[in-house]
N, C-alpha and C positions, 0 to 999 in steps of 0.2 A: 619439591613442589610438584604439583596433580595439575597437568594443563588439562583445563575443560572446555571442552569443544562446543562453540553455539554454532546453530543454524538461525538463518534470515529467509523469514518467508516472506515474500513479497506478495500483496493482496491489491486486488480493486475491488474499490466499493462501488455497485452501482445501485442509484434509487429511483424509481420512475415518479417519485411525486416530488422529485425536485429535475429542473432542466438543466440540460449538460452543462450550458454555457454558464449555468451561477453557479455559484460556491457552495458546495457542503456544510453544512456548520455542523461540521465534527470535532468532539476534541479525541484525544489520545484516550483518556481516561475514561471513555464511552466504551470504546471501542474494547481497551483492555478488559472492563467488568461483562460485557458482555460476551467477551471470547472464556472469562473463567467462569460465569453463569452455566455456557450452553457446554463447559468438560464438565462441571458437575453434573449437569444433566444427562449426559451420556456417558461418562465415563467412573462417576463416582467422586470420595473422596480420597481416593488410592488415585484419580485423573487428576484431580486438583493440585494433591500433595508434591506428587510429583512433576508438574508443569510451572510451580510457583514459583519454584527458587532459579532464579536468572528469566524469569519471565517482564518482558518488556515492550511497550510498542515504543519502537525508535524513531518512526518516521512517520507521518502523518500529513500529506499536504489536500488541503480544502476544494484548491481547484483542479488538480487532477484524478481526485480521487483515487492516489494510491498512497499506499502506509507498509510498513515494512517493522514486521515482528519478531525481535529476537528473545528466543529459547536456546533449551539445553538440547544437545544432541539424543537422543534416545527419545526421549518426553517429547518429541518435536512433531512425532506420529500422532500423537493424541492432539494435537492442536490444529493438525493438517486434515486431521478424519473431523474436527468439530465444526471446521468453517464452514461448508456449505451448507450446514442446518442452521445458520444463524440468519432471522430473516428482519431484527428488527435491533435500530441503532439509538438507544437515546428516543425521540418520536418517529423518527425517519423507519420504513418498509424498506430493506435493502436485500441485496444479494450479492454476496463475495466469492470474488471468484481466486483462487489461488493460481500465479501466474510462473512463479519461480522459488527455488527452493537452493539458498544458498550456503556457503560457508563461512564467506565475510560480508562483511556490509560495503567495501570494494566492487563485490562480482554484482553484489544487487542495485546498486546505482549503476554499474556499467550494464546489466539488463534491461535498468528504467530505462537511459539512453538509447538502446538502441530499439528500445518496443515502441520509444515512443519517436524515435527518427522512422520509423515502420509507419506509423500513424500518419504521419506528416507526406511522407511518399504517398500512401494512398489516397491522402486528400489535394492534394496538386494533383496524383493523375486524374481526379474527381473536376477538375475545374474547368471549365468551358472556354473563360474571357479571358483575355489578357489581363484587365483589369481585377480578374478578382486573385490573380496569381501572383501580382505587384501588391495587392493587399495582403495576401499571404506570408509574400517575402519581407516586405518590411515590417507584418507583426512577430516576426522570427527573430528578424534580426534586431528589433527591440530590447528583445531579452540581452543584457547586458554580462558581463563578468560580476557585476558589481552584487545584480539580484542572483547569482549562483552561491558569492562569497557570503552573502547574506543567510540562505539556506546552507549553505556549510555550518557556520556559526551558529543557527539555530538547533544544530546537530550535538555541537559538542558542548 
């Protein structure tokens, strides 16, 4: 047997005509045809052919705005060179920015985690009142086990 190596790129979407605080309404399948639109566009059908087979978006969530694409190892450069010319999603105007570049889908949730435990420090050192740092902590601690188990399973 041939073990084939994927990489997980880990992407943020950002769109300025939608506010941070709402949700994306992105689906996966937006996302995928327009990441194989803009290799045809640049890379041909010799880009296409070979990015299709094991190509996937895996991960896709609405209100962070980050999604997580697995390809083939070698092919992975053509996908990486096409993202930041992609400027538009579905109707949405966007710009992706590629954050990480993985071997499993292990290392790139443990990246989400901590880019986005990064975020959360910068916004509490951001915070002035007490009151809005107990509003912080309790929207944290909100997030339960239960909504993690849930996006797990919507994984597999």
């Amino acid at each position: 047997m041939v073990r084939f190596k994927n990489r997980y790129i880990t992407i943020e979407i950002a769109s300025p005509e939608v506010p941070e605080r709402q949700p994306l309404n992105l689906k996966p399948s937006a996302l995928y045809e327009a990441i194989l639109a803009k290799i045809q566009q640049l890379h041909g059908d010799f880009g296409v052919a070979a990015v299709r087979t094991g190509f996937l978006t895996k991960y896709c969530n609405e209100n962070t705005r980050i999604a997580i694409i697995r390809c083939r190892h070698g092919p992975h450069q053509f996908v990486t060179s096409s993202l930041p010319f992609i400027t538009k999603l579905g109707q949405f105007e966007v710009t992706l920015q590629t954050h990480h570049v993985g071997a499993t889908l292990k290392h790139s949730f443990i990246f989400i985690q901590r880019y986005h435990r990064n975020f959360l420090d910068s916004m509490w050192s951001n915070l002035h009142s007490d009151e809005d740092k107990k509003a912080l902590e309790i929207a944290v601690t909100e997030f339960t086990r239960a909504d993690v188990s849930m996006i797990k399973d919507n994984l597999m």
